[in-house]
TIVO-965454 format. One record per residue (C-alpha): y, x, z negated; residue in one letter. Coordinates in steps of 0.001 Angstrom, whole numbers, plus 524288, in hexadecimal, padded with zeros to 5 digits. Each point is the difference from the previous one (the first is absolute). Example, Ala and Ser with C-alpha at 12.3 -4.5 7.8 and 13.67 -1.06 7.14 Angstrom:
2
7EE6C8300C7E188A80D708055A80294S
***
This chain:
183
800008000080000X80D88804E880349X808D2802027F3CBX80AAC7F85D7FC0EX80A97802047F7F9X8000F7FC4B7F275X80BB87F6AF80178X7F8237FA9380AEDX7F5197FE267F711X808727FAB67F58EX805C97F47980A25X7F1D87FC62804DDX7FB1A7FDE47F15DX80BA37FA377FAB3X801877F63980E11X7F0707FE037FCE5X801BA7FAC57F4B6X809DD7F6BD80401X7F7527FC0780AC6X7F58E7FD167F764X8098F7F6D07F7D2X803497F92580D9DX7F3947FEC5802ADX7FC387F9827F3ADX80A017F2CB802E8X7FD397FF3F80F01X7F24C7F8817FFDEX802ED7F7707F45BX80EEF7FCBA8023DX7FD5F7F1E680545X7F70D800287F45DX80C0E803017F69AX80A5E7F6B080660X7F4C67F48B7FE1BX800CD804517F12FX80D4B7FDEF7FD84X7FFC77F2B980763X803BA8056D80E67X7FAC87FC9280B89X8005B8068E80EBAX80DC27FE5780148X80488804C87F611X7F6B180CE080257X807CB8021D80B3DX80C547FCDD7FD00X7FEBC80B0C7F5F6X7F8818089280AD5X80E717FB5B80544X8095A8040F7F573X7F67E80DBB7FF4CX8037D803A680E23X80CAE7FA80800BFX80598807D37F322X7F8C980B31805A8X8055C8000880D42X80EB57FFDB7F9ACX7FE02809257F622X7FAE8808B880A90X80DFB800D38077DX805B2802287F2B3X7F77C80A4E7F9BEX7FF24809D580BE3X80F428033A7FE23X7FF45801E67F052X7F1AC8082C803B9X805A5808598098EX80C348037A7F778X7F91E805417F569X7FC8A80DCB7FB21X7F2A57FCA37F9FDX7F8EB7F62C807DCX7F34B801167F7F9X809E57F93A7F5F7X7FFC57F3B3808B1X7EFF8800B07FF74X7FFD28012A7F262X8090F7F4777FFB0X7F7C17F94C80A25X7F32F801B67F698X809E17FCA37F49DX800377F09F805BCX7F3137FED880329X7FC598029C7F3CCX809717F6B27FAEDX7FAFC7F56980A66X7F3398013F7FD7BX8016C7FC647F053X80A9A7F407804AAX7F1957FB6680708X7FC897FE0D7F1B3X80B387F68C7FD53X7FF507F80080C0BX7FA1C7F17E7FD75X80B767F8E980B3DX7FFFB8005180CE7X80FE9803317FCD5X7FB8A80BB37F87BX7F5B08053F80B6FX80CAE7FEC18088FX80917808EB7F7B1X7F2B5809D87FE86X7FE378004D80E3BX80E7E802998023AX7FEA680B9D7F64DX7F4608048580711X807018018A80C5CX80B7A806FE7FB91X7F5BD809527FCC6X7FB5C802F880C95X80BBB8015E804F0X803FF8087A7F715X7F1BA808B47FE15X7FB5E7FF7780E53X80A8880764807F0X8015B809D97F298X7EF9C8013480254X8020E802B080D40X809F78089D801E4X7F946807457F4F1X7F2C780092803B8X806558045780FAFX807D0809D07F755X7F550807127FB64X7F58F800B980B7BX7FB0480ABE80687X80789800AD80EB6X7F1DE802BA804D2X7F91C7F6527FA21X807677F5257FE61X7F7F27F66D8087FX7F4F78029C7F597X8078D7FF2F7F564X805DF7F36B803A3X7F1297FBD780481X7FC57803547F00AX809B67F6D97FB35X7FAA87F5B4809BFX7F2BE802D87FC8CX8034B7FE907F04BX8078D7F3AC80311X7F4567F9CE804B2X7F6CB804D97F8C6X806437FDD37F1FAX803227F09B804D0X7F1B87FDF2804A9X7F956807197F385X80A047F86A7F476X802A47F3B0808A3X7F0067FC967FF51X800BB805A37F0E0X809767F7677FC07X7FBE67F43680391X7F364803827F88FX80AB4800867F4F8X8075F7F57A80161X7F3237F68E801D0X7FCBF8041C7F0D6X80CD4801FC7FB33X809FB7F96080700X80E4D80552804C2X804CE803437F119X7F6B380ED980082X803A98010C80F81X80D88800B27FD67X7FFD28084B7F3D5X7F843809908074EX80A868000B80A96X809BC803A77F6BBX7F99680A857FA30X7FBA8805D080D34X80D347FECF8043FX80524806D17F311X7F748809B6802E6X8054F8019580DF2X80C13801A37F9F2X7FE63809927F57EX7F9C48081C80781X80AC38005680B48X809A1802FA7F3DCX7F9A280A507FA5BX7FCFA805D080E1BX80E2D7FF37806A7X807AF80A4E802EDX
***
């Protein structure tokens, strides 16, 4: 295997373990919105509100990114509200509620995803950035296929309450360990 650097390592385990907290919500979300009394609608009117918040906070955060000294800052700050979205999963029991945590969400990607990127494209090898870029493809996959079949063998015995309390700690984790990694 070729080497990689160690802040390339340290962006594929940290963005792992954010996958695998993603992956935990995608094949029971219709699941969750039944819970708290929603129904298809309102599933995707939040899938709404998630892309919609997302898509502005994207033509806002790229100017305040690209301004900056310290852009792992804005990934730490990224992992920062994921972590605090995750727990807010904890409080939702309204369909109002899962709309203000999906609008959090999204102002988390925004925020995280073009810090992750320009990161990640910061620190690859010129020469093998095709298979560098092919590893992070290949752990994005592979993490949502391995914890989106395991949690659903959690959530059958244990319902959402553990799932999302495991997403917050695996996101804490993410987090931490960006902080005590960062330049």
């Amino acid at each position: 295997m070729k080497k990689l650097r160690n802040s390339t390592k340290i962006l594929l385990i940290t963005n792992s373990l954010i996958l695998v907290s993603w992956a935990m919500l995608w094949p029971i979300y219709a699941l969750f919105v039944k819970d708290i009394w929603g129904d298809l609608m309102d599933a995707s009117f939040a899938w709404w509100l998630f892309a919609l918040t997302a898509w502005i906070a994207s033509l806002v955060s790229w100017k305040f990114t690209d301004s900056l000294k310290n852009q792992s800052l804005v990934l730490f700050l990224g992992y920062m509200i994921i972590w605090i979205w995750f727990f807010l999963y904890l409080a939702v029991d309204s369909i109002l509620m899962l709309f203000f945590v999906q609008i959090i969400i999204w102002l988390w990607e925004a925020i995280y995803s073009p810090a992750f990127d320009a990161l990640y494209s910061k620190y690859l090898h010129k020469k093998q950035s095709w298979f560098e870029w092919g590893l992070w493809e290949s752990v994005n996959y592979f993490t949502i296929a391995i914890w989106a079949f395991t949690w659903w063998i959690i959530v059958s015995n244990f319902w959402f309450s553990i799932i999302f309390i495991i997403m917050w700690t695996l996101s804490i984790l993410s987090w931490i360990y960006v902080f005590s990694k960062s330049d």
